[in-house]
N, C-alpha and C positions, 0 to 999 in steps of 0.2 A: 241839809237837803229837805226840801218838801214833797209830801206825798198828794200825788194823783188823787187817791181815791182810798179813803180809811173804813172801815169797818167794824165800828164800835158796838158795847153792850153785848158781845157773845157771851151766853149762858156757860156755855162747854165749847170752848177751843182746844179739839182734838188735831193735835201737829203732826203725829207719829214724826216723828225728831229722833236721833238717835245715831247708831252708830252706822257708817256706809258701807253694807252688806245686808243680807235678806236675812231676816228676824226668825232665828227657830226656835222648838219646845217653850221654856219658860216666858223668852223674850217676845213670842207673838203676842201675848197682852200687856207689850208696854207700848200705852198709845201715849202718853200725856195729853192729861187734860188742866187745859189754865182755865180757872172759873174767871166769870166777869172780864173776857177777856179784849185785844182788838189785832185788828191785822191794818198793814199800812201797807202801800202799792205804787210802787212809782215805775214807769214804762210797762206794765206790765209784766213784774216781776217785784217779790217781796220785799219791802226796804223792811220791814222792824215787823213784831207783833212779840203779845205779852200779853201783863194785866192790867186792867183801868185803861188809862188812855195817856199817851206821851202829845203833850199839848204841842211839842215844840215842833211837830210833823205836819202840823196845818198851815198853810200861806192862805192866801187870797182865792186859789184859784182850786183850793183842794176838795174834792164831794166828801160829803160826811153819811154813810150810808149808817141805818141803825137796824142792829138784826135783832133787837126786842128780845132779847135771853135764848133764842134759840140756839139748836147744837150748829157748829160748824167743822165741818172736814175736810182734807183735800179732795179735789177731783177725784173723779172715780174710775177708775181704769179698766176695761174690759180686754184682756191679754189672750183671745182666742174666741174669732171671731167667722165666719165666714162673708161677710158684708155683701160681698157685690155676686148676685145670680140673679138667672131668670127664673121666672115660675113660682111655684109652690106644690107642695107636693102632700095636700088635704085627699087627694083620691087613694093614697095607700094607708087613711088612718084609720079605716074600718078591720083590713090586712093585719092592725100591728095590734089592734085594741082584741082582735082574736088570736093572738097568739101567732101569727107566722113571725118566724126569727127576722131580725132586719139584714141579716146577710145572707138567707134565703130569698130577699127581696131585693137586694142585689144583685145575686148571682141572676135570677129572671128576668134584669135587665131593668129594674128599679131602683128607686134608692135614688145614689148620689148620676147612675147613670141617666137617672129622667130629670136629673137639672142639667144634666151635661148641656142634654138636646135642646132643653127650655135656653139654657143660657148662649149656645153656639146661634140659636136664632135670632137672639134679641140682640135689637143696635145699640148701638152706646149709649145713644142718650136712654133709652127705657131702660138699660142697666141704671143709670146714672141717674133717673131719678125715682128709682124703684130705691136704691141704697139711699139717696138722700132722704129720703120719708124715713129706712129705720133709723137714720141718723139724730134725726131729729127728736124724735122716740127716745133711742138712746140719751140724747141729752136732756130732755126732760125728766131722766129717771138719776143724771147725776153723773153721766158718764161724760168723761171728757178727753181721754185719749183712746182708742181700741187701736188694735191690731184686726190687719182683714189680709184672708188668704186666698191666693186663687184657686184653681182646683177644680173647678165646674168646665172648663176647656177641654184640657187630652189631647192638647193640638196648642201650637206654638202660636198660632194666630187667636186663639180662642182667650188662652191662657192671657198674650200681652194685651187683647180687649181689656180684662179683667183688673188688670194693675194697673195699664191706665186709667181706667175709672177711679179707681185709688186713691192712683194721684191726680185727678183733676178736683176728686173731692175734699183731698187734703188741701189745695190750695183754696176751693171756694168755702169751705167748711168750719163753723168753729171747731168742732172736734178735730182734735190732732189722730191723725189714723199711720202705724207704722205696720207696711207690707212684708209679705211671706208668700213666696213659689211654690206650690202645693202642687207643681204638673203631675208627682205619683199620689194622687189622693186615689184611684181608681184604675183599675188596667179597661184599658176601651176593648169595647166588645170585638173589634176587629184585631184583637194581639191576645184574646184570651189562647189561642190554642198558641202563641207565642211569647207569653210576658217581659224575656229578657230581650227581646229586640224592641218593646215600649222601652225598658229601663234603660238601652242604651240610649236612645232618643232622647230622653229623658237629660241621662246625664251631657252627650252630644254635642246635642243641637239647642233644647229648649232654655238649659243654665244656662250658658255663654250666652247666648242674645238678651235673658235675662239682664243677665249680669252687666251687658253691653250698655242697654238701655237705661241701665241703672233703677230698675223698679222695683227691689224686693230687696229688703236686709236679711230676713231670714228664707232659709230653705227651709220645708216640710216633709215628711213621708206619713203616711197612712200604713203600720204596720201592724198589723192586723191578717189572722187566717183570710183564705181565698183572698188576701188583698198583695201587700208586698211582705215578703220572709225578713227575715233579719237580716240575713247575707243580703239579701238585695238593697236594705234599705243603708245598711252598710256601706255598701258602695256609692250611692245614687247621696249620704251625705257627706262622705271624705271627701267626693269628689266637689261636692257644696263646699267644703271647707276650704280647698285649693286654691279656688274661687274664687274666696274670701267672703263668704256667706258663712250669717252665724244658723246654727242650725239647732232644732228644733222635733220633737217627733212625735204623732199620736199612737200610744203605746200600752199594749192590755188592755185592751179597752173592753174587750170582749170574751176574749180568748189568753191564758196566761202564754205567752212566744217566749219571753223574755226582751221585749220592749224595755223596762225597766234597765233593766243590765247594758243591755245596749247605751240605753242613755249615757248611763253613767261613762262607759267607755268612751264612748264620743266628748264626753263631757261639752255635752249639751246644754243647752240656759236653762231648758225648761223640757220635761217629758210632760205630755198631758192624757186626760185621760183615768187611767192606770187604776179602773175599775178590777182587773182581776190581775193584778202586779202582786209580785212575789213580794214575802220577807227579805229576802236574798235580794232582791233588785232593789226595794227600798233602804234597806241596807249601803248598798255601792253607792244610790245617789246620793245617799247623806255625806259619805266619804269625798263624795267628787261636785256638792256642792251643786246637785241638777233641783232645780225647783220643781216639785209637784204641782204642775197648774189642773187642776181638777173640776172637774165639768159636771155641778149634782143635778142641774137640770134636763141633762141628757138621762143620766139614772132616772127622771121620773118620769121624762116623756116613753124614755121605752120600758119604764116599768122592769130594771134593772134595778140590781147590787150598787149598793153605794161605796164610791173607791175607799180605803179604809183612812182615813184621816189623823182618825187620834191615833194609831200606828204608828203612823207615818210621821205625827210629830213629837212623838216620844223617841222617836227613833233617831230625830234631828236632821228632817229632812225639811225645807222650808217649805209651806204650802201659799200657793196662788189661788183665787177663784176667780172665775170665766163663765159667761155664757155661754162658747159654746153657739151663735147662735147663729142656726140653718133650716133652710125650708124643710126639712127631712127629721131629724133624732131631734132637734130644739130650737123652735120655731120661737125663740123668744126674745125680745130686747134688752127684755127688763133686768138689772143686775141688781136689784131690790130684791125681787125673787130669789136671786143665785145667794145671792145673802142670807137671807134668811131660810132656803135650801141648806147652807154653810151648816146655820143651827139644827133644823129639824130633822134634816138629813145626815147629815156628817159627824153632828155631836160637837160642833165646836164652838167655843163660848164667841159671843158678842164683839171683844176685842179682839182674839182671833180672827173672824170674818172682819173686822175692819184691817187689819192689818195684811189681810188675803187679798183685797180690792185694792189697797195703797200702795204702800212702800212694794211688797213682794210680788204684788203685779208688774211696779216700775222696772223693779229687778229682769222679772219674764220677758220683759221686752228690751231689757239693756237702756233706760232712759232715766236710774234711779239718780241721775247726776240734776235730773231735772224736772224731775215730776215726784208723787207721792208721797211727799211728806210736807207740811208747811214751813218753811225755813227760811232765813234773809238769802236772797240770790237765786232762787228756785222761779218754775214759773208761776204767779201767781192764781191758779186754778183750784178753785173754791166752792165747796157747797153747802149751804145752809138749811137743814133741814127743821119742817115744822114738827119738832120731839123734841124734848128735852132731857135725851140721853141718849145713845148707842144703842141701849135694853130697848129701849121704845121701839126704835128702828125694825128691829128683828125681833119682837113680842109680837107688833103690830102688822099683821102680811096680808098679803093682797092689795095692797094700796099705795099710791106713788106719795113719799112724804119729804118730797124735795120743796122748799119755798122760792131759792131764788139759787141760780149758778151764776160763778164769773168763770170763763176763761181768760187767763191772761190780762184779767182784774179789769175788763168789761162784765156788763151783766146781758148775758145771753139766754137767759131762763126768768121769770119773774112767774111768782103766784102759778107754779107749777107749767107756765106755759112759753114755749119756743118764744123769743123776742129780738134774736137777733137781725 
């Protein structure tokens, strides 16, 4: 069989290859790296890759792409996202850069409540090409799967706006985007003095039509003080799991609940967050196999605690990193940042944080069958970065050191810029 489109001269072909389950304590720095290496691509999906060059993969019709000794990795997976809203919310950053709490800024009807509004106003398409600009963003910086959640609705109409945008972007989009129902990110201001008649709404009306429409694989809850309790959130995802929704939860983030623990109970994919998570809760999720997906850019936007990481992977808990990214706590695209946040923030070595963005993000989102690692049979999604090493990557911050992406072993990124 001849390959589509080869990829020769890689300086460092980092695979992360290995075993099918998410990477913890020791195993997070096994990325393998093949020096001098190449990747080969047939439909859009990996036929071979190694060392030097297997001649016998070229026919007539095959591109011979040369990556000049640069590093290459798999796509880069952003596994907690908030993608599609209205607005921006620059007029509470004077508010947060003096010190009002962000869930004092909440509770006054800010926060996540002033994109609700922003977002129930805007039509589809200003959703729709408000997300496709960070998308694009995104993919310039190496991202090429994310997960996006709803949550900016509070209302069943608001909410399926939200997912359909989703998916109308997952169909026009290179980036592959996999959805999540976040109806309890916030109680609307018209159920604060009643929150369990939202939650029954919640679980009701607004899951099932979900579910109906088929828009969302994961369920969300926001649990979190003044937001939803554990009992609540409890319920609002068993009944996600009934469903057949995998489930999901933003947990500690702030306030230690026992988010954590919960997780674990539910044996959930992924807890995120988990800024002020117990021993005890990281503890159960190592036992029950819940991913820590961890969000350090949220700790710098609100000039918060950094979730504790090396704990957490001494502990044998697997860790993900994420953006995170929302007009409000982490107004940011870039998962280059969140990477190298991974380091200066979290303590965690270089392979580590690659291993946080690949395989164990794949995991986050349930798509490790098909993403995050470079392997024969996998989807071909590829990024070549102008470094010549991983170290580089995350020594080097503030700056996008993507050269060229393939999704699906097209080139949709070239010389750091959108080209699809």
């Amino acid at each position: 069989m001849k390959a589509d489109l080869i990829i020769k001269n890689i300086g460092n072909l980092i695979t992360m290859r290995g075993e099918n389950k998410p990477r913890v304590k020791e195993s997070m720095k096994d990325i393998e790296i093949i020096k001098d290496g190449y990747v080969a691509i047939k439909d859009g999906k990996i036929l071979d890759l190694g060392k030097g060059l297997n001649e016998d993969l070229i026919g007539n019709d095959t591109q011979v792409h040369d990556a000049k000794g640069l590093t290459v990795t798999p796509g880069l997976i952003d596994a907690h996202t908030h993608l599609v809203h209205g607005g921006s919310r620059e007029n509470e950053f004077s508010l947060k850069i003096s010190g009002v709490p962000y869930l004092d800024i909440l509770k006054n009807g800010g926060g996540i409540l002033s994109t609700v509004r922003a977002t129930k106003s805007a039509s589809f398409d200003e959703l729709y090409n408000k997300a496709k600009k960070s998308l694009n963003t995104m993919l310039s910086y190496g991202t090429t799967t994310v997960e996006a959640k709803s949550g900016y609705g509070l209302d069943i109409d608001t909410e399926i706006k939200q997912l359909e945008v989703a998916k109308k972007l997952n169909e026009d989009h290179p980036v592959d985007i996999v959805s999540t129902f976040m109806g309890a990110h916030a109680i609307p201001t018209e159920y604060k003095g009643n929150p369990e008649e939202y939650v029954n709404i919640v679980i009701n009306e607004m899951m099932p039509r979900v579910k109906e429409l088929d828009l969302a694989e994961f369920c969300d809850v926001f649990c979190e003080d003044a937001v939803f309790t554990v009992d609540q959130t409890r319920r609002i995802l068993n009944s996600a799991k009934e469903l057949g929704f995998k489930v999901k939860l933003h947990a500690d983030e702030i306030v230690s609940l026992g988010g954590a623990e919960l997780s674990a109970e539910l044996k959930a994919i992924s807890a995120d967050h988990l800024m002020a998570a117990s021993e005890q809760g990281m503890r159960e999720m190592a036992q029950n196999n819940v991913i820590a997906n961890l969000l350090p850019g949220t700790s710098f936007s609100l000039m918060k605690n950094y979730a504790d990481a090396r704990k957490m992977i001494e502990l044998g808990v697997p860790v993900s990193l994420s953006t995170d990214y929302n007009p409000g706590s982490c107004p940011t695209e870039n998962i280059q940042f969140i990477m190298q946040l991974g380091s200066l923030g979290l303590k965690m070595t270089p392979s580590e944080v690659l291993t946080a963005v690949t395989i164990n993000a794949a995991f986050a989102i349930d798509k490790a069958d098909q993403i995050g690692s470079l392997d024969i049979g996998k989807k071909a999604d590829l990024v070549i970065f102008d470094a010549p090493n991983i170290e580089y990557i995350i020594y080097h911050f503030g700056i996008n050191h993507v050269d060229r992406v393939y999704k699906e072993g097209k080139l949709v990124v070239e010389n750091g810029n959108v080209v699809y």
